[in-house]
N, C-alpha and C positions, 0 to 999 in steps of 0.2 A: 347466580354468580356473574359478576361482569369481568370482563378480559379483556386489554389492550394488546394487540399481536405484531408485533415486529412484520409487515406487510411489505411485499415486493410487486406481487401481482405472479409469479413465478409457479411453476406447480408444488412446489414442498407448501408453499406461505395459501395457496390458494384452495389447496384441500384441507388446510389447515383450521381455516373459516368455517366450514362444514365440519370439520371433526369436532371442534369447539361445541361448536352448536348442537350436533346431534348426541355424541359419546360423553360431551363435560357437562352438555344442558348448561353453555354460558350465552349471554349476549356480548356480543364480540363487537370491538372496535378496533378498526384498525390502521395503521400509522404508517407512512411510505416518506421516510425522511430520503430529499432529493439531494447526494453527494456528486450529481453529475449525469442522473437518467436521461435516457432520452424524452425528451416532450409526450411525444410518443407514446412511448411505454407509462409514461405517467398518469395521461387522461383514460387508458386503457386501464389498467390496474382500476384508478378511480370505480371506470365503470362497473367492471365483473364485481367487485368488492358492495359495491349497492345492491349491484343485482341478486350476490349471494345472499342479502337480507343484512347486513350489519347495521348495527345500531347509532353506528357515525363512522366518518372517514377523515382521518387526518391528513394533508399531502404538507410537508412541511419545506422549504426552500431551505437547506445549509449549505449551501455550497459555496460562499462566501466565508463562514466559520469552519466548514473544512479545511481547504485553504489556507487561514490565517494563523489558524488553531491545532492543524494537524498535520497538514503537508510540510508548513515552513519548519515545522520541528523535524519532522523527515527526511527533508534537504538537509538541516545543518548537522543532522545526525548520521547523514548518510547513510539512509535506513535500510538496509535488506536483511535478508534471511536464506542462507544458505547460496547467495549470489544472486537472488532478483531482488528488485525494489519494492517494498512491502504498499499494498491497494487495498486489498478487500479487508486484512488485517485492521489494518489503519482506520477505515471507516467505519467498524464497528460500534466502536466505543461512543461516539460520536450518534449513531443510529440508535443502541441501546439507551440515549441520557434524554433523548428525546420521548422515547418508547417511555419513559420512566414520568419523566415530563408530565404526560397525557395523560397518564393513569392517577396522579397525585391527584391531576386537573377533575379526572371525572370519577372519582372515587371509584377507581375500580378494586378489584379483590385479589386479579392475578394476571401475571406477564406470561408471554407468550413468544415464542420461535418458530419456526420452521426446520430449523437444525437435526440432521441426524444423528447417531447413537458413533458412526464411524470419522467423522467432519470436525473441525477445527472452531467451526462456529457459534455450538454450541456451551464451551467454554469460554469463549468469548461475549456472546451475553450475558449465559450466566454468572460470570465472574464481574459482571459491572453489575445484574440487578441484585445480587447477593449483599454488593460491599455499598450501593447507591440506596437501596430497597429492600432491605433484607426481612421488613415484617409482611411483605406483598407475596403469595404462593407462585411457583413457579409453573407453569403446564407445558410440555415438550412434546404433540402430539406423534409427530414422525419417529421419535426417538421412543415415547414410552409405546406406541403401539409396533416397535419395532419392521418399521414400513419399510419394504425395498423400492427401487425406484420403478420397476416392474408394476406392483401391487399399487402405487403411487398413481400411476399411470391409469391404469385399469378401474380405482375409485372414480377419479375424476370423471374416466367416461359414463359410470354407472351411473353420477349423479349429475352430468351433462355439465360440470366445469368446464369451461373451456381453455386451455392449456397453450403454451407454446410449443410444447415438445410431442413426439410421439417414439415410438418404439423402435424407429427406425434410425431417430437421430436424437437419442436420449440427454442431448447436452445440457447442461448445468452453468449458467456462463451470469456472472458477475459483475458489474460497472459503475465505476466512478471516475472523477475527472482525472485520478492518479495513476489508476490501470481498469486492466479488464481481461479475467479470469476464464477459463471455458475448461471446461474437464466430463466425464463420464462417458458411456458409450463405446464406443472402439478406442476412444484416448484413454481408458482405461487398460489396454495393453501398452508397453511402453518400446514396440518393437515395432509397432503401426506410426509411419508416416501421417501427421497431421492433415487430414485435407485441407482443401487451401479457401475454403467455404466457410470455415468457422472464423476465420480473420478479417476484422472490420477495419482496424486504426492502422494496418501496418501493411497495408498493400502498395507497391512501388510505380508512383506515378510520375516523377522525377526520374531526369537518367543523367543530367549533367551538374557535376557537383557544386556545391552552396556553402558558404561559409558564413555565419551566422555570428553575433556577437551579444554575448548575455552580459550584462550589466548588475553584481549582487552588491549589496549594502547589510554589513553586517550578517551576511553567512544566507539573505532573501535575496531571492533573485526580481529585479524592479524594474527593469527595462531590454529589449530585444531590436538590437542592431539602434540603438540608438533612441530609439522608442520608450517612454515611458509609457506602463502599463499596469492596470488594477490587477488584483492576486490571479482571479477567476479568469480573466484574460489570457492573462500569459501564461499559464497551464492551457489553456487551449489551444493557444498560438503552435506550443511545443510541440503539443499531442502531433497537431496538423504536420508541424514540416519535420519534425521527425520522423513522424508515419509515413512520409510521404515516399522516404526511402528505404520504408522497409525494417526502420531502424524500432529494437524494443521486445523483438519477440523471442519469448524465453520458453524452450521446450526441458523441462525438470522433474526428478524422481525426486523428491521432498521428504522430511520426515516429519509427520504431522505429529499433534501434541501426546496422541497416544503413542505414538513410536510406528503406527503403520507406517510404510514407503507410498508414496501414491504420485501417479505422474497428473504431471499440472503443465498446462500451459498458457501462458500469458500475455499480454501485451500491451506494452508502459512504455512507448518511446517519451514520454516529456518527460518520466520520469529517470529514464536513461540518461539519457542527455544531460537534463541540469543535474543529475547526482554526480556525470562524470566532471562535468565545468566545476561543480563547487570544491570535489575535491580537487584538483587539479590547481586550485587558488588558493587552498590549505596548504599544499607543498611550498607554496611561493611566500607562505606568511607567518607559518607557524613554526617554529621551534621542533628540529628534530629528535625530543622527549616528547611536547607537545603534542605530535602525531601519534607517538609510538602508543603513547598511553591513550590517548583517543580513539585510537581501532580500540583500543577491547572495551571502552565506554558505547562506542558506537555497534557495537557489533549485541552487547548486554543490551544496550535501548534494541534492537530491532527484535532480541528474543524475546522480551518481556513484552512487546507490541504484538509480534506472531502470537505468544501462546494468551493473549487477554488480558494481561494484567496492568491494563490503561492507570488503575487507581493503587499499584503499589506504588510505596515510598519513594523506593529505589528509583523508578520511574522518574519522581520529580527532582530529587537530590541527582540524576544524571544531567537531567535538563540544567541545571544550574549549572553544570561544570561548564555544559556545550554550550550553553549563551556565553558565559564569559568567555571562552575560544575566539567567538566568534565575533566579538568586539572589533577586528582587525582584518576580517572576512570581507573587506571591500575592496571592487577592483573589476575590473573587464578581464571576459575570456573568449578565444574565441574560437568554436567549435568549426569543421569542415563534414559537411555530410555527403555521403557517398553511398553506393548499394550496398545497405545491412550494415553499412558502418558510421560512425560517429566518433572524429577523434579530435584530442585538444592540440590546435596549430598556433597558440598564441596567449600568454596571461599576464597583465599588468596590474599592480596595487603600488599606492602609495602606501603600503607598510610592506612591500617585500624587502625582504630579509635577503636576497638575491642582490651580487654585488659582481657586476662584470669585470671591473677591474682585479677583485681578487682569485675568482672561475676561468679569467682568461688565459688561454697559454701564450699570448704573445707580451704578456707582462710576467717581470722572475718573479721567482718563488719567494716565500719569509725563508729568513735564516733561520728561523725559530723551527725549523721541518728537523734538521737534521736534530737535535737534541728530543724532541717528540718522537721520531724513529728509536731514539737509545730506547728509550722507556715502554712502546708501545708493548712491544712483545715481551714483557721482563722474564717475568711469571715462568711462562711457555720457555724460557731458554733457560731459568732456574729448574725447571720440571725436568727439562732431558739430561743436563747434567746428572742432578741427583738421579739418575737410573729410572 
């Protein structure tokens, strides 16, 4: 049997290779789609993955279709999930269409994860190879040999994988150009202070404040301080001086798709930041029904994004509403960054709906207010009468 494996380099994805091979008797290929890796970790993954013996290696560049294809709908969606900006979610789909990709390509028999039995992830592939792939078997070795990260740990040294983690600092941590995830180990209590060891993008190198000016066209953000810049750029640019002050890190009790609680922490300053500017240019443009109804558009896209369901309907018939939204979504904002904070000090559009002349108090009132007050309350004053 041949098997395509959803490949990180990572300990779940790395003993995975080995489980395939010795418990499935499959020859194993495996795919490491790049949403934002480190270089680094790329040529590294590559190697261990030859060394385990597979039978090819995919490293695939998406980071330019992430981007275009997944971020920009995230921005205009204003994507989160229970109050952080959705990352690892979001790249999935995107990693599994690929995984899918390669397997059509090399005839293989069956897909493959690394995803545990407790984890978010797992329905998250599988619900894109089911609805993408659904004549292809699925194999879950972590999940069907019901692995703890313990026993995870302990395989790999039996058979001499070499791993990033050890027992000491069991982390689990996540990356793409959107965010970047870190959970297990002692952040598995949720009463332990995060050490300050696991934070890469969000350490405070900056102390005096910056004000920075984002530039969106139709709901995408296209230029910084005046700059015109490519998708993959200026998601960079963000990550950087966002992170620079600290801004982005999210410490959270979550409810995963099963209904566990589990604490997560994360760190998304570019994604903080433009989510805050975009909405912030929404208030200036859209219509107060237009918002009202758009939170729970925006809020349904981000759940259907957390729990996998990249390929429902609903999914696409929301994207329709929020492109057309976002028709009017042009305009400068401009952000001020400070220690751990990021806030909007400035927003203009040629379609706001903002009108200083009628907002101002040093210009009178319509006379139209006082007959608008008879009526405002009617109801409410007919109610107390009648008892």
């Amino acid at each position: 049997m041949k098997a395509v494996l959803a490949y990180s380099g990572g300990l779940d994805t790395s003993i995975c290779v080995k489980l395939l091979q010795e418990k499935y008797d499959c020859d194993v290929i495996t795919v490491i789609v790049d949403v934002g890796i480190p270089k680094e970790e790329l040529v590294e993954a590559e190697k261990k993955a030859r060394k385990l013996g597979v039978l090819k290696h995919y490293t695939i560049d998406a980071k330019e279709e992430f981007v275009t294809e997944y971020i920009h709908k995230a921005i205009k969606a204003n994507a989160t999930y229970e109050g952080y900006p959705l990352s690892t979610a979001l790249a999935r789909p995107l990693t599994a269409m690929k995984v899918i990709t390669i397997a059509k390509k090399e005839g293989a028999d069956a897909l493959s994860h690394g995803a545990t039995g407790k984890g978010n992830d797992q329905f998250r592939f599988e619900s894109m190879f089911r609805s993408i792939a659904p004549e292809m078997e699925i194999i879950a070795p972590i999940r069907e040999l019901n692995l703890t990260r313990k026993e995870s740990i302990s395989y790999a040294k039996e058979h001499g994988i070499p791993i990033p983690v050890d027992l000491e600092k069991p982390f689990s941590i996540d990356e793409n150009l959107w965010g970047r995830s870190i959970e297990g180990g002692i952040l598995e209590d949720p009463w332990t202070e995060p050490p300050e060891e696991i934070f890469q993008w969000t350490k405070i190198t900056k102390q005096k404040p910056e004000t920075v000016m984002i530039e969106f066209e139709k709901g995408i953000p296209i230029a910084v301080n005046g700059r015109k810049m490519k998708p993959v750029e200026l998601v960079i640019e963000m990550n950087k001086v966002a992170g620079s002050y600290g801004v982005g890190r999210v410490d959270i009790v979550e409810d995963r798709i099963l209904g566990i609680k589990a604490r997560e922490n994360y760190e998304c300053p570019g994604a903080v930041s433009l989510i805050t500017a975009h909405k912030h240019l929404e208030q200036l443009v859209l219509t107060r029904r237009q918002l009202r109804f758009k939170e729970i558009v925006d809020s349904t896209w981000g759940e259907l994004v957390y729990k996998g369901l990249w390929t429902e309907p609903l999914r696409k018939d929301l994207d329709s509403f929020i492109d057309s939204t976002q028709e009017r979504v042009s305009g400068e904002v401009k952000l001020k960054f400070s220690q751990k904070n990021c806030s909007v000090v400035g927003r203009q559009s040629r379609y706001a709906l903002y009108s200083k002349e009628m907002a101002s108090f040093d210009e009178k009132a319509s006379d139209l207010v006082e007959g608008m007050l008879r009526f405002h309350s009617l109801q409410s004053e007919l109610s107390k009468k009648a008892g």
